[in-house]
Residue frames relative to the residue before (quaternion, step in Angstrom):
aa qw qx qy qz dx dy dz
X 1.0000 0.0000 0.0000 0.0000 0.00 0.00 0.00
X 0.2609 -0.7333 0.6024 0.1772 3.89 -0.89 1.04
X 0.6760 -0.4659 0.3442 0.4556 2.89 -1.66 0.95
X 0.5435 0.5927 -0.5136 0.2991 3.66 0.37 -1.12
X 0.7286 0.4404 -0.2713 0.4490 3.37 0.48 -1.61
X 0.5897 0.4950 -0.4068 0.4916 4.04 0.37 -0.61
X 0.7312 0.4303 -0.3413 0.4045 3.34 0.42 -0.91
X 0.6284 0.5147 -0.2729 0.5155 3.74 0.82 -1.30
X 0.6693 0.3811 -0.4547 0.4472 4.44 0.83 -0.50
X 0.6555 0.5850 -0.2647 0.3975 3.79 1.48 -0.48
X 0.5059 0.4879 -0.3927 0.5931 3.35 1.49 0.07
X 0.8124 0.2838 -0.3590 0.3613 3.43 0.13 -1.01
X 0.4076 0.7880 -0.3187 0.3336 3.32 1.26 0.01
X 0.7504 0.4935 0.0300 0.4386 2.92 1.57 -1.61
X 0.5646 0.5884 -0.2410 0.5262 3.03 2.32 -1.31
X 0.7124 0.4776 -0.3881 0.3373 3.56 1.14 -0.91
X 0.3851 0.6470 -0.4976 0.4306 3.78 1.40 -0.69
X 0.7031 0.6466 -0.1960 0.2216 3.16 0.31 -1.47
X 0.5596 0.3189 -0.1303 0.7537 3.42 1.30 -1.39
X 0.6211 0.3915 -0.6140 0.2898 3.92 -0.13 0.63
X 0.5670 0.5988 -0.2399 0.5123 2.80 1.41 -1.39
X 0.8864 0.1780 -0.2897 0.3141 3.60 -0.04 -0.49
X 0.2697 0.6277 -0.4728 0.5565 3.47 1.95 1.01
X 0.6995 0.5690 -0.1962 0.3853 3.47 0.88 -1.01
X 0.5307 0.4899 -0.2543 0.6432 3.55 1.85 -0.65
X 0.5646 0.6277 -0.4166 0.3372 3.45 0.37 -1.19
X 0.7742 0.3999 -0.1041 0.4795 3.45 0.61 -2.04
X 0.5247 0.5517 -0.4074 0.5043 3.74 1.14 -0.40
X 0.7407 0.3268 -0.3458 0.4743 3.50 0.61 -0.91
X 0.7386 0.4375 -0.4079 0.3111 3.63 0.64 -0.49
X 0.3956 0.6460 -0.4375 0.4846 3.56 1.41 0.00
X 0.6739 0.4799 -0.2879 0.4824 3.72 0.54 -1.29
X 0.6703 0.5103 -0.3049 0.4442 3.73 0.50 -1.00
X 0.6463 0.4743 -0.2077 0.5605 3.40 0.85 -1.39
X 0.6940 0.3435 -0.3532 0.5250 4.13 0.51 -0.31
X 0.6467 0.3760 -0.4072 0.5239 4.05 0.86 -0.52
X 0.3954 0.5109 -0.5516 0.5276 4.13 1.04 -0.16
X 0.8702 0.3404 -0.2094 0.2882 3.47 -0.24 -1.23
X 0.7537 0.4240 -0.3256 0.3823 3.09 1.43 0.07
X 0.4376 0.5934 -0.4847 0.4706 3.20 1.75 0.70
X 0.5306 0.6095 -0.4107 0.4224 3.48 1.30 -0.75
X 0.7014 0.5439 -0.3475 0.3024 3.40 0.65 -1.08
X 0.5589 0.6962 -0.1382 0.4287 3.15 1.80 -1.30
X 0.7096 0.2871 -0.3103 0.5636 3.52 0.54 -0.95
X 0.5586 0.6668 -0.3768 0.3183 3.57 0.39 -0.20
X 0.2668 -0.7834 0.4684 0.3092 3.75 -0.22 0.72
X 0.1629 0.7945 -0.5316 0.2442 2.87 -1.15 1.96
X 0.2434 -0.8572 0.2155 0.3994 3.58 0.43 0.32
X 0.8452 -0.3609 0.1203 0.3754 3.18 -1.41 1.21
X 0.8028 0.3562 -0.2220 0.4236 3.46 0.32 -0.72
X 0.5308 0.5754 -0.4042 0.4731 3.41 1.27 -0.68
X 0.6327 0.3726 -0.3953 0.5518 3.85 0.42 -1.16
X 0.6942 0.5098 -0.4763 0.1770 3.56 -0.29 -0.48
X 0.5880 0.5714 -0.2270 0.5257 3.38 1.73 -1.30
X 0.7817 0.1617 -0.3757 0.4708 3.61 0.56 -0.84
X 0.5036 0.3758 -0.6612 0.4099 4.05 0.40 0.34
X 0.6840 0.4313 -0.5520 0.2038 3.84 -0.12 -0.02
X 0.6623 0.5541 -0.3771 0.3349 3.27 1.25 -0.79
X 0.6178 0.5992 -0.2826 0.4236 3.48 1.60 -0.96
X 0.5073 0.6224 -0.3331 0.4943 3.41 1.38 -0.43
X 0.8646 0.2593 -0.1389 0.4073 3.30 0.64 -1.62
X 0.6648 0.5129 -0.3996 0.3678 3.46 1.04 0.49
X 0.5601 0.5143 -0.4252 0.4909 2.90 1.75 0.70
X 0.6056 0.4843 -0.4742 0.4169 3.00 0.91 -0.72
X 0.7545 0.4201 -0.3745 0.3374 3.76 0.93 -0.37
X 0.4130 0.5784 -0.4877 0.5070 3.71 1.43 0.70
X 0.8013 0.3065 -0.3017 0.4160 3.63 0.63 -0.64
X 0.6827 0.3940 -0.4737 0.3928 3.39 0.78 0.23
X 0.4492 0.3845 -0.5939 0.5455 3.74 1.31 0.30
X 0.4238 0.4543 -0.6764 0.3957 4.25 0.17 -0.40
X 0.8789 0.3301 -0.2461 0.2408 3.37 -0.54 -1.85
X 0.5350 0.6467 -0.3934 0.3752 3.71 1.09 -0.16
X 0.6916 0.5496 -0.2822 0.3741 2.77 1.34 -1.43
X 0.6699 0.5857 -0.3019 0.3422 3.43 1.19 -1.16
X 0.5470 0.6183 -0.2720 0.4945 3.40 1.35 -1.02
X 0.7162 0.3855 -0.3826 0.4381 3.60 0.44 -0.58
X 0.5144 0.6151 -0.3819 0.4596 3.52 1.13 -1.00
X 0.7540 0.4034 -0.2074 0.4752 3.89 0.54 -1.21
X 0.4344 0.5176 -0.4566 0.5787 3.60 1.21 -0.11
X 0.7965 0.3568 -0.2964 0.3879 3.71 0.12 -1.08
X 0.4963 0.5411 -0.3693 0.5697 3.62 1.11 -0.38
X 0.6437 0.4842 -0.3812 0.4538 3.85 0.30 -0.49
X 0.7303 0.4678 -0.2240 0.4447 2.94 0.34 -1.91
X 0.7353 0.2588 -0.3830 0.4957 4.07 0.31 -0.30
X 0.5481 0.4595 -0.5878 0.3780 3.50 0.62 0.07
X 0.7820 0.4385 -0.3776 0.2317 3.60 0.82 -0.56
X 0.4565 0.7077 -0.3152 0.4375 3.13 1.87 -0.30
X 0.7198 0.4591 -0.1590 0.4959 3.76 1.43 -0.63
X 0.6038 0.5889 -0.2759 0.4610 2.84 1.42 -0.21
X 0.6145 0.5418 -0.2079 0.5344 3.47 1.53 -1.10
X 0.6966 0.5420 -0.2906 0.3694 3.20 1.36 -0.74
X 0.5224 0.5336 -0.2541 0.6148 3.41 1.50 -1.14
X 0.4674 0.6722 -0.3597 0.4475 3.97 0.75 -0.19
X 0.7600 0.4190 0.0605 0.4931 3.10 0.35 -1.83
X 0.7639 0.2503 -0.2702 0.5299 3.22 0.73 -0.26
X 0.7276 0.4047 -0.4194 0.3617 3.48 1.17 0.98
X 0.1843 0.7040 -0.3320 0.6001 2.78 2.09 0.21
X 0.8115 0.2168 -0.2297 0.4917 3.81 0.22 -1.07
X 0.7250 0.2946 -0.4243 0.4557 3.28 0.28 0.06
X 0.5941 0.3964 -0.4411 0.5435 3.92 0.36 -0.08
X 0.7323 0.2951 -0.4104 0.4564 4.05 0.46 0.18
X 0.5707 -0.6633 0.2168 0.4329 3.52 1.40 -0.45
X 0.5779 0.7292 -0.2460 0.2716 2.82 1.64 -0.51
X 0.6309 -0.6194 0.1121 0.4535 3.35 -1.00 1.14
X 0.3058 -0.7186 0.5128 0.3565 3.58 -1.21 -0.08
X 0.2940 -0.7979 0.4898 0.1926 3.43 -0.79 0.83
């Protein structure tokens, strides 16, 4: 395998983190949209003033905590996608190293 190629499986490697991570925003933002929907519903709805305010905050903030476990989650996923691209990469390394010095390949 040539560097070209090692180098071209580590991009797309890197492109796919990417598209998790920014799948992972996508659904953060639609979570947020989908809690400020529900908190206009809550709004137009006769309730008093302070009540809508307490439950739009909580509906607010329990999305905003769903989408930052979403986006954590994705980030770690793309950490692990990195990390084995680099672990394959070192390998595919090493195993030209042994054959351009002769040594055996295991």
């Amino acid at each position: 395998m040539s560097a070209e190629e090692i180098t071209s499986s580590v991009e797309t490697i890197e492109i796919e983190a990417e598209k998790i991570i920014e799948k992972a925003r996508k659904q953060a933002s639609g979570i947020i949209l989908k809690a400020r929907d529900e908190a206009g519903r809550i709004t137009s709805a006769e309730l008093s003033l302070k009540e809508m305010e307490k439950e739009q905050e909580q509906i607010i903030s329990a999305a905003r905590k769903q989408a930052d476990r979403e986006i954590e989650n994705a980030k770690k996923r793309a950490a692990g996608i990195r990390e084995g691209a680099g672990k394959k990469t070192g390998k595919i390394v090493e195993r030209m190293v042994n054959i351009v010095t002769g040594a055996e390949v295991k």
